[in-house]
N, C-alpha and C positions, 0 to 999 in steps of 0.2 A: 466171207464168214456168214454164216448162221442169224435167222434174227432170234433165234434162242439164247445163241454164243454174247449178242450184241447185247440181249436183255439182261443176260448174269453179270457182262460187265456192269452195267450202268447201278445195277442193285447190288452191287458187291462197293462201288462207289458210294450210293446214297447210305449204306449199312458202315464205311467208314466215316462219313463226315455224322454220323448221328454218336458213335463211340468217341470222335474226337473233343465233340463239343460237350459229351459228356465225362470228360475230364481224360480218355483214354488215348493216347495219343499214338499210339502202333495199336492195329487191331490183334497183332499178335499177341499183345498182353495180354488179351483178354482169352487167348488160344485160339483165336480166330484166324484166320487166312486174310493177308493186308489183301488188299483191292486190286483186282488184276489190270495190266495199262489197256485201255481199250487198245482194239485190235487197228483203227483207224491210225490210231496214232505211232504203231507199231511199225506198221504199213507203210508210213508217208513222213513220219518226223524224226525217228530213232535214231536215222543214222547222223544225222548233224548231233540232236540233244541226250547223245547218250553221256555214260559217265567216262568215256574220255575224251569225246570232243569239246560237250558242254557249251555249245556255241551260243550265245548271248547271254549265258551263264547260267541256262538250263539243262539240269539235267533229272528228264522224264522218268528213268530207272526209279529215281530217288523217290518220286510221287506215287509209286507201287508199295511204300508201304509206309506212308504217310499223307493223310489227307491237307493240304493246303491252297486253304480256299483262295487267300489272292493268285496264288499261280496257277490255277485252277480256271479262275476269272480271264488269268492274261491269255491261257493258252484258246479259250472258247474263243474271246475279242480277236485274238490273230486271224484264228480260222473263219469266222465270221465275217470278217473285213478284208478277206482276201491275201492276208499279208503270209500268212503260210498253208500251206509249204512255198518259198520263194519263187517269183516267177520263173525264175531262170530251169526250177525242178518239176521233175514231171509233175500235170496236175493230177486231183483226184476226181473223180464221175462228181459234179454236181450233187447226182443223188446221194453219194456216199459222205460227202459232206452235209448235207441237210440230214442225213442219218443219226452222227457224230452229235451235230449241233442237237438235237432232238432228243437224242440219250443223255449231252450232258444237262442241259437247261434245268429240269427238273430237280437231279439234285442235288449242283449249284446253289439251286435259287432256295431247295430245302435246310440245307446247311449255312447260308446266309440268314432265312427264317429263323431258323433255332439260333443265334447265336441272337438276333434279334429283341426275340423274345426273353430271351436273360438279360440280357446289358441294354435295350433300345437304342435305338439310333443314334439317338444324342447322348453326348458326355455331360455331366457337369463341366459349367465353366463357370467366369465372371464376367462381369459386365464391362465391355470393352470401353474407351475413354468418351465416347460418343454417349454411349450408352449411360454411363455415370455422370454425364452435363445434364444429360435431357432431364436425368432419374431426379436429380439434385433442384433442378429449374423448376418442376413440375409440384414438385414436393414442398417445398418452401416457397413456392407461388415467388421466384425471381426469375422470371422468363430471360431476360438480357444477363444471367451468369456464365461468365467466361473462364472453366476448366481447364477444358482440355489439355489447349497447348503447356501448359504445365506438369502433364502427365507423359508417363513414357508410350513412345509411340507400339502401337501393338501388334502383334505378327498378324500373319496369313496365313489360309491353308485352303486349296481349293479354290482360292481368287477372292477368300473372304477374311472378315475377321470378328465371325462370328460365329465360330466353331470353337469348342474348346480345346482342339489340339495346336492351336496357334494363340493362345489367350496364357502363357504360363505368368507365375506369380513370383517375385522376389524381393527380398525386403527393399528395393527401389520404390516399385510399383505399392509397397504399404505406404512405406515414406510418403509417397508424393499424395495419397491417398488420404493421408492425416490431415496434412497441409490442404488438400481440396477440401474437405469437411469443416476443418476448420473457416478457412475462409467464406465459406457459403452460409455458413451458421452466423457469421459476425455479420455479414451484409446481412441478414434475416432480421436485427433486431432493430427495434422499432426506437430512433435515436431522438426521439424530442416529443412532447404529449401534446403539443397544438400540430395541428395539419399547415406543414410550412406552406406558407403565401406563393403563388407562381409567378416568377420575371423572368422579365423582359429585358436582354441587352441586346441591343442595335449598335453596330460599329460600322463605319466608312472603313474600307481597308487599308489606307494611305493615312489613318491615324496610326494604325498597327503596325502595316506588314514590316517585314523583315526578309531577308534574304537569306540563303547561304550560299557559300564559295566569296571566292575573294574577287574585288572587284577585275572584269575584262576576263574572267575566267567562268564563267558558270551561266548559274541564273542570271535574270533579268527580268523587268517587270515593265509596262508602260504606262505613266500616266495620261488620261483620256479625258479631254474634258469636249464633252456634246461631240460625239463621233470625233475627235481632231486626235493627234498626239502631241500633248504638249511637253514630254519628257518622260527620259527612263533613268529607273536605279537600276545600280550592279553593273552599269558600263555606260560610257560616254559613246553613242554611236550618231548622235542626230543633235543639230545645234538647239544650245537653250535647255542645255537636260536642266532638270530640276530635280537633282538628287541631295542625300549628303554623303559623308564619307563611311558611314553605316550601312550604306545601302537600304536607308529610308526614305519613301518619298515624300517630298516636302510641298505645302502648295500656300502659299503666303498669300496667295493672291484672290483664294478661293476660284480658281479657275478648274482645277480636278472634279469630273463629275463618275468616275470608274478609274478602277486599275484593269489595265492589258493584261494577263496573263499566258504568260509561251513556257517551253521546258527547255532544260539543259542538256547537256551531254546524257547524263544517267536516264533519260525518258520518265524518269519519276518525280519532277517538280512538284515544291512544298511549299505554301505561305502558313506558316508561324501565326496564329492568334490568341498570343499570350496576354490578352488581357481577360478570355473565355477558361475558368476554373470552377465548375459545381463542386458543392461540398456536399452532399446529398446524393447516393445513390439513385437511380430511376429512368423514367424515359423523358428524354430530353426532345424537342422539335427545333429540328437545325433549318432555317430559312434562308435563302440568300435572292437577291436582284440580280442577274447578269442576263449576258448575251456573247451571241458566236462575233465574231469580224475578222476582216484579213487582212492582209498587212505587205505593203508591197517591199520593205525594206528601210523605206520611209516616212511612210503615211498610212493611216487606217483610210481601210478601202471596205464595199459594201461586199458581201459574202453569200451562197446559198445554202453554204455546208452549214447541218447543225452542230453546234459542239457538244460537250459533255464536262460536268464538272462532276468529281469525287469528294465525298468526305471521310477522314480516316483518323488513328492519330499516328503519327509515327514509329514513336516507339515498339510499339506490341504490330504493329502492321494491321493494327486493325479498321476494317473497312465497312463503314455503315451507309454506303450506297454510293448509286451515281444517277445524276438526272441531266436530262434533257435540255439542252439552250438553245432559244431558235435563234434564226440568223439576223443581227442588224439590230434589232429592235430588245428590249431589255422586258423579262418576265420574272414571274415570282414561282421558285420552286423549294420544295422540301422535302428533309425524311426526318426520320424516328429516328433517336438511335439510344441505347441504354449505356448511361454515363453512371462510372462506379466513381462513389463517395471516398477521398484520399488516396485517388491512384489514375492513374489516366493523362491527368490533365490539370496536377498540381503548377504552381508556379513555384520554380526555380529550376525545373525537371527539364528534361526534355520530351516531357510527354506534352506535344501542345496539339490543339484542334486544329486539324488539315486542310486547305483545301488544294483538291489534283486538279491541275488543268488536262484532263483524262484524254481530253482531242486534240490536243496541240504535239505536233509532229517535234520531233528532236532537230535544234536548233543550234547542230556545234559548231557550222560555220559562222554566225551570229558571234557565238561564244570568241569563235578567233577570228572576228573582226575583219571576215573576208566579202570586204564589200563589194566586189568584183562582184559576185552572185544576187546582192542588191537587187539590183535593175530587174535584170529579165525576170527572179523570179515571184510572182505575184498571188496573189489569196493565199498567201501561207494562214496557219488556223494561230487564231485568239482566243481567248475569253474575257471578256469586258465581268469584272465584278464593282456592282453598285454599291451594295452594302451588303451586311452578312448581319444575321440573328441568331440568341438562341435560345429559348422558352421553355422554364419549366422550372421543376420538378413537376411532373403531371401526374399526378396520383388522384385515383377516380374514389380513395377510400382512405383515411386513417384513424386509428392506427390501419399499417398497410397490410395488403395481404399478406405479406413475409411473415407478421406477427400473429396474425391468426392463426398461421400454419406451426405455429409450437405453443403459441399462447392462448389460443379458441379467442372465448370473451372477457381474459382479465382486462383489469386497466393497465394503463401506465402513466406512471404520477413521478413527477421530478421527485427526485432526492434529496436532501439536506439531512445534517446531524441530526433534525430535530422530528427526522419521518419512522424513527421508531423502530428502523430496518436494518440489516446487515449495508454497509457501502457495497453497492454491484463494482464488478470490474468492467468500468464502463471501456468501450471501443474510442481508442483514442481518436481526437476527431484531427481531421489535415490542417496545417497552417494555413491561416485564411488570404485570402485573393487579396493583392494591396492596389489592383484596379478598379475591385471592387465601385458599383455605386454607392453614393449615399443612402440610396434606401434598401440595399442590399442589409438585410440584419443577419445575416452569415458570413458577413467580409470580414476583413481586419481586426477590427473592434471584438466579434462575437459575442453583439449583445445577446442574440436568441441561444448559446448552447449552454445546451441544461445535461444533466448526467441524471440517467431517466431507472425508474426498477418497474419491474412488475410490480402488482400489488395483487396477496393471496391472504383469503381471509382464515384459509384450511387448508396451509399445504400440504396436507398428505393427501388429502381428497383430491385437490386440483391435480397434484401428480399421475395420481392412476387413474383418473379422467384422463390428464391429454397424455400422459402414455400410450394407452390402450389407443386412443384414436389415431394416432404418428405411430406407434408400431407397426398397425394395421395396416393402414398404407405403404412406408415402407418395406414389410415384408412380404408385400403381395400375398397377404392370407392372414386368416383369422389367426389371435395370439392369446396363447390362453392365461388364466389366471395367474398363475406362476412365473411365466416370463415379466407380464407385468410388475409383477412386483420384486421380481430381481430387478427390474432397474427402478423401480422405486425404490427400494430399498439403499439405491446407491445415493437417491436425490436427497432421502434422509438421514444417508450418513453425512456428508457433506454437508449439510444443514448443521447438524448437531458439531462442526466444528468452524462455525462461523459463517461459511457461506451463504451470499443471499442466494433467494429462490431461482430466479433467472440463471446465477450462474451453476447452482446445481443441477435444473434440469439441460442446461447446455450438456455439462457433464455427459449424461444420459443419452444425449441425443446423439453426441460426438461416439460414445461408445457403441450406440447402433449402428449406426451409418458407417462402421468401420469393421461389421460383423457379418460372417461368411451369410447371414439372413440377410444382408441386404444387398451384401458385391457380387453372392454366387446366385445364380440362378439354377435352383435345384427341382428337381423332376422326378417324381416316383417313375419308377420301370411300368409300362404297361399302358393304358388309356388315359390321358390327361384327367383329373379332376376340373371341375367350372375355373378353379382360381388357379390353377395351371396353365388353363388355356386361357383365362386373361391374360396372362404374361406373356403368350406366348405370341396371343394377337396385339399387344398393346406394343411387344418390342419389335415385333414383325413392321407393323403399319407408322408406329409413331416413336421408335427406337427410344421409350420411356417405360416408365413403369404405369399400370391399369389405371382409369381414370373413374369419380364416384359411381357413374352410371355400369362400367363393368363391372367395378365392386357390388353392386347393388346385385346386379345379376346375378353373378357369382353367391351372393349368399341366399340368392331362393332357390338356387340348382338349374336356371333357366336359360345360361348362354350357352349349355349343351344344347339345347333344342335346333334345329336345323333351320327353324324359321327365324327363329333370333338372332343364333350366328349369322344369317345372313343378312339382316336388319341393322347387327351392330357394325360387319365390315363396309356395310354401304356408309353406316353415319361416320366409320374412320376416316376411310378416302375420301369424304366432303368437308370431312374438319381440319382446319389449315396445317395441323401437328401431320399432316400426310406428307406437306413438303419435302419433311426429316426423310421419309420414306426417299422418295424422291431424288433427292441427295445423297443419300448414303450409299443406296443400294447402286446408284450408274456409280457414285466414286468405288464402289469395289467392281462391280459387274465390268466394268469398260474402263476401270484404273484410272478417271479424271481425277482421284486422287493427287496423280502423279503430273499432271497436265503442265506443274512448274517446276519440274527438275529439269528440264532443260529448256534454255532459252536460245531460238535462234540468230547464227550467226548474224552481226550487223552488218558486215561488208557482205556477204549472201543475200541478206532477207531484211535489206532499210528498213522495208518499209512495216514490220513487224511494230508493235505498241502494246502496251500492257493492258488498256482497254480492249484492244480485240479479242486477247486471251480472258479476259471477262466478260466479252460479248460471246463466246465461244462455250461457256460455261452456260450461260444464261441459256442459249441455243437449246442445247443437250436436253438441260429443265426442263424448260418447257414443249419442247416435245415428245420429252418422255410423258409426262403432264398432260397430252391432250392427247395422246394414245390413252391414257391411260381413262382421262376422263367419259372422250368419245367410244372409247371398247374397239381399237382400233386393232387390226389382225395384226401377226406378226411378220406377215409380209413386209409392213412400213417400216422394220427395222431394218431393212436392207435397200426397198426401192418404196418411194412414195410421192406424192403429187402435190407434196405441199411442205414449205419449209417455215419455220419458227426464227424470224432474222430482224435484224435492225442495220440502219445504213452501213456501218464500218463492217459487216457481214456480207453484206449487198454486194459492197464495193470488191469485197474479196472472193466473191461468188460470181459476179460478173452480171450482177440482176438489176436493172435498172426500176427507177422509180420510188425507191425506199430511202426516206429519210426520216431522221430523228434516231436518238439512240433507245429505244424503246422496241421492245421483241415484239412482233407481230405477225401473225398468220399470213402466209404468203403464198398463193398459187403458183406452181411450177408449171413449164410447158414440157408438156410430152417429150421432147429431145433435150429433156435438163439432165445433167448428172450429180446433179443432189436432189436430198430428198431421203430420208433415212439416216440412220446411225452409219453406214457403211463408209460414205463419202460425208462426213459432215466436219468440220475444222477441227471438232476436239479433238476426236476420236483420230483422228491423220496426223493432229501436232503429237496427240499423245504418243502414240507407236512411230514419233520420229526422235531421231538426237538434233542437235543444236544446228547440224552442219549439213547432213545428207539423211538420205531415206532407203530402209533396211526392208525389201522382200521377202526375208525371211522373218522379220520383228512383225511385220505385218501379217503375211502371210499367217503364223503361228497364231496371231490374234483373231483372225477370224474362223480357223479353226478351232479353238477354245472358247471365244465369248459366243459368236451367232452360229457354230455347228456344232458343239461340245464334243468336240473330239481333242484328248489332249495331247500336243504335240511329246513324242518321245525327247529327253532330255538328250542333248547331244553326247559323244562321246568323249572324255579326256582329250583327247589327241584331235578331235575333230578341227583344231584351227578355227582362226576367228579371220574376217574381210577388215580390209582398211579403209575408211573411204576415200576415195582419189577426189577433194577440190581444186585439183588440177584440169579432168574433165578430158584425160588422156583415156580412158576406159568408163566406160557403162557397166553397174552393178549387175548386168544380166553377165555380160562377160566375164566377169568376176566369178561370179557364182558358179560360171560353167567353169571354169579349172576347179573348184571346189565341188560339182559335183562331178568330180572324173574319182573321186576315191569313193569307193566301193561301199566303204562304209557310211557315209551321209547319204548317197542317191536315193537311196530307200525313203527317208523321211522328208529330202528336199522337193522327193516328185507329188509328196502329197500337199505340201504347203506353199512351197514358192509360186504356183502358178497365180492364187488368190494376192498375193506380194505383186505380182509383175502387176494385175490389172492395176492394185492403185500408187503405181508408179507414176500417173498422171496428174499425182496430187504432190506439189512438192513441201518439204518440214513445216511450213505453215498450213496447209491445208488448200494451198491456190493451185487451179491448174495450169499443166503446162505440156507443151508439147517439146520443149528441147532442158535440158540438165544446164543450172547454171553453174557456171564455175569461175576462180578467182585468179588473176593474171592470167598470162599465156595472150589470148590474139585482144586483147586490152578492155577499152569500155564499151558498153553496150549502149546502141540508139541515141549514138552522138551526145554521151555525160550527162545522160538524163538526171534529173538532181531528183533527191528523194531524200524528205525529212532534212530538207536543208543543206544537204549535200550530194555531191557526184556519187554516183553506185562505183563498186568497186569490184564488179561481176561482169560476166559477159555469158552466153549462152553458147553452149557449148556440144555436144551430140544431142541427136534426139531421143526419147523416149519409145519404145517400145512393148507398148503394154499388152500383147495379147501371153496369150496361155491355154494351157488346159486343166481342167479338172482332173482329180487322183485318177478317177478310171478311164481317161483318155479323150473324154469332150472338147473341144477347142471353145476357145475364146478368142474375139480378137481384141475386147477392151473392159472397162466395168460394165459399161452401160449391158454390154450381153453377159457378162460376169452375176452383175444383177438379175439379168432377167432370169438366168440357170437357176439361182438360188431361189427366188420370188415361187419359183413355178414347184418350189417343194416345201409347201407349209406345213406340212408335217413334219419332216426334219426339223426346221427352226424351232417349230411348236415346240417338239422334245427337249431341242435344245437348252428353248429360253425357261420352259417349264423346269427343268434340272435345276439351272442356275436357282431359279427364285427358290426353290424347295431349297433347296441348300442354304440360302440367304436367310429365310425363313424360320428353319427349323434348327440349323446350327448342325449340320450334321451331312455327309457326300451322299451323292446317290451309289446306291450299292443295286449288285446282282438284283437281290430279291423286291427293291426297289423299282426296278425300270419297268416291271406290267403293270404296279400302281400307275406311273408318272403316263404311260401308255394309254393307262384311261382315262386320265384327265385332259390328255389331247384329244383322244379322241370324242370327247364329252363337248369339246368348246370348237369341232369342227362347225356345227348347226350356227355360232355364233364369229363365223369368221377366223377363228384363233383369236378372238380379242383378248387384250392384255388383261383388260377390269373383269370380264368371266372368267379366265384362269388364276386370276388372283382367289375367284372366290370359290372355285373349284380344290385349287392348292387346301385353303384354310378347313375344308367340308371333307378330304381327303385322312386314310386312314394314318397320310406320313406325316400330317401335320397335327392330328390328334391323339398321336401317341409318340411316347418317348421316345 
C-alpha cells in the first residue's frame, strides 16, 4: 500500500477516537465514514480475527466501526512484542511492522490523552486501611494506634491497593470505620490532670512463669542456677526437677539464678507474665537480662550461637521486637513498645506480655521423652532469662499530645458534683492489676483515678477555634467558614441538651473523621493545587495525611515551586514516617504482604523457624532502604554485591562469619548468587507454597514485578500441575506435557524460563542442587537430626536450572539469568519506574502514559537508574502532578 493510503488510514482512526470520546460512539452517527482497518492488519491478521473465526475473541471487523481504545492498545502490544502474527504464520517485512506501529502510536496515545484530560488518571478512592491508621496516628498524635487489623482487608488492582478501582466501599467497611474512630478518639483523651509518675516493675521469671500444654506434652522451661541446670517445669526429664504440678518453677532454696528457655512442637513458645498490666495507654520500655546457651540433653554447655528473644502479646499476635542475646554471658536489652490502656494486657484475659524464645529450634522429641537422641545431640539453642522489666508510662508532655490534638490549650480539671459542669462520659477505666506494687497508685485500690472534663470558659469560641484547626488538618485543605460552623453548630446543639463540652466536640470529631473529606481522597481533574499535592506526597512517601510544615507550604502557594518540591521530598525520605514508605510499597510491589500464607512443610523444610521468616522481612527493608538511601541503580534489584543479613540468614545463605541477629551490610564475593531482590529469601518463600516450588509462580513474577510485563491469564481449561513430594518427576517434566497443548506454549515460553533459573532456590529460599522429597529411598545423611529431630526427607533428582529468554537467549543458571537482566537497565528502569508511578499516583500506566515514564528513565540514566532520583523525578513528573 501507499503511504497516502497508510496516512488516511491512521487519520481516519485519530478522527474516530476524538468523536468517540466526544460522546459519539459510531462515527456514522455523526454521517461520517467509521475508520478504515488499517491495511497491515488486513494483510497479516484477518483471517484468524475475523468475525467468524474470532480467534482469542477478536474480532478486527468489529474495530472498523467502532473506536476501542483497550483493544486498540492490546492489538499495538501484540505486534510490538512479537506475538502477532503467530510464529508459526508467515511474518511481515520488519519495516511494514514499524510502519503499523508508527501510524498507530500517535493516535492511541491521542485518544488515551483526551480521555485524560476529562477524567485524569486517577479516580477517586479512599483511604485504604493502612492509610486510615497512619491518617488517625498522626492526627491525634497516638503514634502506637493499632487499626487496621480490625478493618476489612482491601482489594488490589495492578499489584496494588492504592488505586481506587480496588478500594470499593460497603456498609462493612463504614461499620468498621465507626468503631475505628471511635476507638482512636477515646485513647486520645487525656484520663487524669497530674502527669502519672513512671514505674518500675522488675520480676525474676521463676516468680511468674507459667506454662502451657499439659505436663510431658509440650513446653518446657529450665531452671539455671550460675550456668548449672538445676531443674525443669512441664516435664520430668533430669533427676531433682524442681517443679510443681502447675508447671511453676519453684526454687526454695534460692539457688535459681535464670530460667532456660526452649520451644515446643508449634515453634512458637510463650511465657505468660501475668503479673505485667498497664493501665495507661503509651510507650512503655520492655528490658530484660538474658543470654544464648546449649544444652546437651542434660546439662548447660557453653555456646557461640547468638540467640534472639521476642516480645509480643499473644492474643492480637502482636509483635514489638526481637533482640539480640550473645552467647554464655548475660546482657541487658530493650525495646519500646506502645501498650493500650484496658486492652492488651488486662489481668484475667488472656492477653499477657510475651516473651518468644525466637532462636530456639523446635524440641518435639524433648516433648516425647526420646532420650535416645539425648547423648549425641549437643548445643541445642537456649535462652537463659535473668529478669525482665517494664517502665513507664513515658510521656515527654502532659496533658499528652493526644489532648492537644482536639483540645489545643484547654485545661483538664477532675470532676465532682461540685465543678459546675455537665458529668463527662468518662472512658471506663480496666480492673486494676491485683499484682500490682504497693506503690503502684493505679493497682487495685485506684487511689489516683479521677473522671477528668475539659474546662472551657467560652465554649462556642473554643469550638470554632479547635474546629477550624482539626478540620484543617484532617481535610487536607483549607475549610471555610461554614463547614466550621456546621459542626459547631452540632457541639452546641448537644450542649444545649446536657452534654459536657468534651463529649460534644467528640461528637464533632467522630462525625468528621467519618466524612467522604476525610476517608476519600479527592482531586480536581487537571494540575494538582499545593494542597493536593501535599496529599499526594504525604501518602506517596509517609502513607498519612500532610504534616505542619506542608501545610505551611501549601498555604503560601510554595511546594509547587520545583526547588521546594524537591527540598521537601529530600526532608521525607530522611524522616523516619519514610519507613511506612518502605513497607508498604515491597508489601504490595513484591507481595511480602503474603510472605505468611504459607508455611513450609515440617517433614520438608525442619529446619524452617518463625524468626527466619522475620529475619527475611527485615532483609527486604533494609535493602530496599539503602538503595534507597544510597541512590543505588536499579541494577541491584536483580544482581548486587552486597547483602543486608543477620546470622540465621547467613546460615541460610551459606555466608560465613555473621553473627547476632541484627541486619548488617555485608560484602558479597563476585561468585555469590545473592545479592538483590531476585534471589533473596522473601521474595523465593514468597512465590513458593508450603511444599514445592512453582516455575511458572515464579517465573510470572519476575515478569510482572522487575519486567513489567503482565503475564496473560491462563485459559479455563488450561489445567493446573500437582506437585509430586514423591520426587518421582521434576517440575520441568511436568511442565513439558503441559506445554505440549498448544494453547499454554505461547505464554509458558515467555515466563517459565525465568522459573527454571530459580529453581535452585528451594520454598525457603536455600539453595540446592537436588529436589527433596518424602519417603521413597528413606532418610537423608545418615538421620541427620534437625530441630531436635530426625528429617523425614531425602534428596531426590537434581535441579536443572538453565533456560532461555522469550526471544531465544540461553541461560544455564541465575547467576547468567542475572547477568542478562543487569545488562538492561533500562528495561528495569521502565519497569520499576511504572510500578512506583502506579504505587504513587493510584492510577495504571496507560498508552499515553509510557513516553512520560520514558523520560523519567531516561532523565535518571546520568544518575545510575538510582532509586532516590527516580523517586524525585516520579514526584517533579507531569503523571504525578496531575490528576
Amino acid at each position: 500500500m501507499s503511504g497516502v493510503t497508510r496516512l488516511s488510514a491512521k487519520a481516519s482512526i485519530a478522527a474516530a477516537a476524538v468523536l468517540a470520546f466526544a460522546g459519539a460512539t459510531h462515527a456514522a452517527s455523526n454521517g461520517a465514514a467509521g475508520p478504515a482497518l488499517p491495511p497491515f492488519l488486513q494483510d497479516n491478521c484477518l483471517d484468524c480475527h475475523d468475525s467468524d473465526s474470532k480467534k482469542g475473541n477478536l474480532d478486527l471487523t468489529a474495530l472498523g466501526t467502532k473506536f476501542n481504545l483497550d483493544e486498540w492498545v492490546k492489538i499495538f502490544d501484540r505486534v510490538h512484542d512479537g506475538e502477532m502474527p503467530p510464529p508459526k504464520k508467515k511474518q511481515p517485512d520488519a519495516k511494514a511492522v514499524q510502519a503499523f506501529l508508527d501510524s498507530m502510536s500517535g493516535p492511541i496515545a491521542h485518544a488515551d490523552s483526551t480521555r485524560e484530560l476529562r477524567d485524569g488518571r486517577s479516580r477517586l478512592r479512599r483511604l485504604n486501611r493502612v492509610e486510615l491508621e497512619n491518617s488517625l496516628r498522626d492526627l491525634l498524635a497516638l503514634p502506637g494506634l493499632r487499626l487496621k487489623e480490625a478493618l476489612p482487608e482491601d482489594g488490589k488492582s495492578h499489584g496494588f491497593d492504592t488505586l481506587g478501582a480496588a478500594l470499593d466501599t460497603s456498609f462493612v467497611h463504614l461499620e468498621s470505620y465507626l468503631a475505628a474512630v471511635d476507638k482512636a478518639l477515646n485513647a486520645a483523651l487525656c484520663p487524669m490532670v497530674e502527669k502519672p509518675p513512671v514505674l518500675k516493675y522488675r520480676y525474676r521469671p521463676w516468680d511468674s512463669i507459667q506454662h502451657d500444654g499439659k505436663e510431658c506434652e509440650g513446653s518446657f522451661a529450665l531452671a539455671v542456677g550460675n550456668h548449672t541446670a538445676i531443674g525443669m517445669a512441664g516435664m520430668k526429664l533430669v533427676e531433682n526437677c524442681v517443679a510443681d504440678t502447675g508447671h511453676h518453677i519453684i526454687d526454695p532454696d534460692g539457688q535459681v539464678t535464670a530460667v532456660g528457655l526452649f520451644r515446643h512442637e508449634d515453634a512458637d513458645y510463650r511465657t505468660s507474665l501475668t503479673t505485667i498490666a498497664p493501665v495507661l495507654t503509651g510507650w512503655y520500655r520492655l528490658r530484660v537480662s538474658a543470654y544464648s546457651f546449649g544444652w546437651d540433653g542434660k546439662q548447660v554447655v557453653p555456646t557461640e550461637r547468638h540467640g534472639a528473644l521476642g516480645w509480643g502479646i499473644h492474643s492480637t499476635g502482636e509483635h514489638f521486637g526481637t533482640v539480640d542475646l550473645p552467647p554464655n554471658a548475660p546482657a541487658e536489652r530493650e525495646v519500646t513498645a506502645w501498650l493500650e490502656r484496658g486492652g492488651g494486657m488486662t489481668h484475667g484475659t488472656d492477653d499477657h506480655l510475651r516473651l518468644i524464645a525466637a532462636s530456639c529450634e523446635n524440641f518435639r522429641d524433648y516433648a516425647n521423652k526420646r532420650k535416645d537422641v539425648f547423648g549425641p545431640f549437643t548445643d541445642a539453642p537456649g535462652v537463659a532469662v535473668q529478669w525482665v522489666e517494664i517502665e513507664g508510662p513515658l510521656n515527654e508532655q502532659w496533658p499528652p499530645a493526644s489532648h492537644h490534638a482536639l483540645f489545643g490549650d484547654l485545661a483538664v480539671k477532675e470532676w465532682t458534683p461540685a465543678s459546675g459542669v455537665p458529668k463527662p462520659a468518662q472512658q471506663a477505666w480496666p480492673r486494676g492489676n491485683p499484682h500490682a506494687l504497693p506503690q503502684d497508685p493505679y493497682g487495685e485500690n485506684g487511689q489516683k483515678r479521677q473522671m477528668v472534663y475539659v474546662e472551657t470558659k467560652d465554649a462556642a469560641a473554643d469550638a470554632r477555634r479547635l474546629l477550624g484547626t482539626f478540620l484543617r488538618r484532617a481535610f487536607r485543605r483549607p475549610v471555610s467558614v461554614g463547614e466550621v460552623a456546621f459542626y459547631a453548630d452540632k457541639v452546641d446543639a448537644r450542649m444545649k441538651e446536657g452534654a459536657a463540652f468534651q463529649d460534644a466536640m467528640l461528637g464533632a470529631y467522630r462525625e468528621a473523621l467519618t466524612s467522604p473529606e476525610f476517608l476519600l481522597i479527592m482531586e480536581p481533574a487537571g494540575a494538582l493545587d499545593d494542597y493536593a499535592l501535599a496529599s499526594r506526597l504525604s501518602y506517596f512517601l509517609w502513607s498519612s495525611l500532610p504534616d505542619e510544615t506542608l501545610n505551611a507550604l501549601a498555604d503560601r502557594h510554595e511546594l509547587s515551586k520545583p526547588a521546594v518540591l524537591h527540598a521537601q521530598v529530600e526532608r521525607m525520605l530522611n524522616d523516619p514516617r519514610a519507613d511506612r514508605f518502605v513497607t508498604n510499597f515491597l508489601g504490595e510491589w513484591l507481595r511480602l504482604r503474603e510472605i505468611g500464607d504459607t508455611q513450609p512443610d515440617k517433614k520438608l523444610y525442619p529446619e524452617f523457624m518463625p524468626w527466619l521468616q522475620e529475619a527475611m522481612l527485615k532483609e527486604a527493608h533494609a535493602t530496599f532502604a539503602e538503595m534507597l538511601k544510597s541512590d543505588l541503580g536499579v541494577t541491584r534489584l536483580v544482581k548486587s554485591d552486597f547483602a543486608m543479613i543477620n546470622e540465621p540468614l547467613a546460615n541460610l545463605y551459606g555466608i560465613d562469619g555473621v553473627r547476632g541477629w541484627d541486619i548488617r551490610k555485608v560484602p558479597l564475593p563476585a561468585e555469590s548468587h545473592r545479592g538483590g531482590f531476585l534471589t533473596m529469601a522473601a521474595v523465593l518463600k514468597t512465590t513458593a507454597n508450603g511444599t514445592t516450588t512453582s516455575p511458572v509462580k515464579r517465573g510470572a513474577f519476575v515478569m510482572d514485578k522487575l519486567l513489567g510485563i503482565v503475564p496473560t491469564p491462563p485459559p479455563p481449561n488450561a489445567g493446573a500441575i500437582e506437585p509430586d513430594v514423591r520426587g518421582s518427576t521434576t517440575v520441568r517434566e511436568q511442565l513439558d506435557k503441559h506445554r505440549s497443548n498448544p494453547t499454554c506454549a505461547g505464554c509458558h515460553k515467555k515466563m517459565d524460563g525465568y522459573g527454571f533459573a530459580l529453581e535452585s532456590f528451594d520454598v525457603v529460599g536455600e539453595w540446592r542442587g537436588k529436589y527433596r522429597a518424602v519417603g521413597g529411598a528413606g532418610r537423608d545423611e545418615d538421620a541427620r537430626k534437625v530441630n531436635g529431630h530426625r528429617i523425614e526427607y531425602h534428596y531426590g533428582l537434581p535441579v536443572d536450572p538453565s533456560g532461555e529468554m522469550p526471544d531465544g537467549q540461553p541461560f544455564t543458571d541465575v547467576d547468567s539469568l542475572r547477568a542478562i537482566l543487569a545488562a538492561q537497565p533500562d528495561r528495569l528502569g521502565y519497569a520499576f519506574t511504572s510500578q512506583l508511578v502506579t504505587y504513587a499516583t493510584g492510577a495504571e500506566i496507560t498508552f499515553a502514559d509510557r513516553a512520560e515514564v520514558q523520560k523519567i528513565v531516561a532523565a535518571s540514566k546520568s544518575h545510575d537508574y538510582g532509586i532516590r532520583t527516580l523517586v524525585h523525578l516520579i514526584t517533579e513528573s507531569p503523571l504525578f502532578r496531575n490528576k
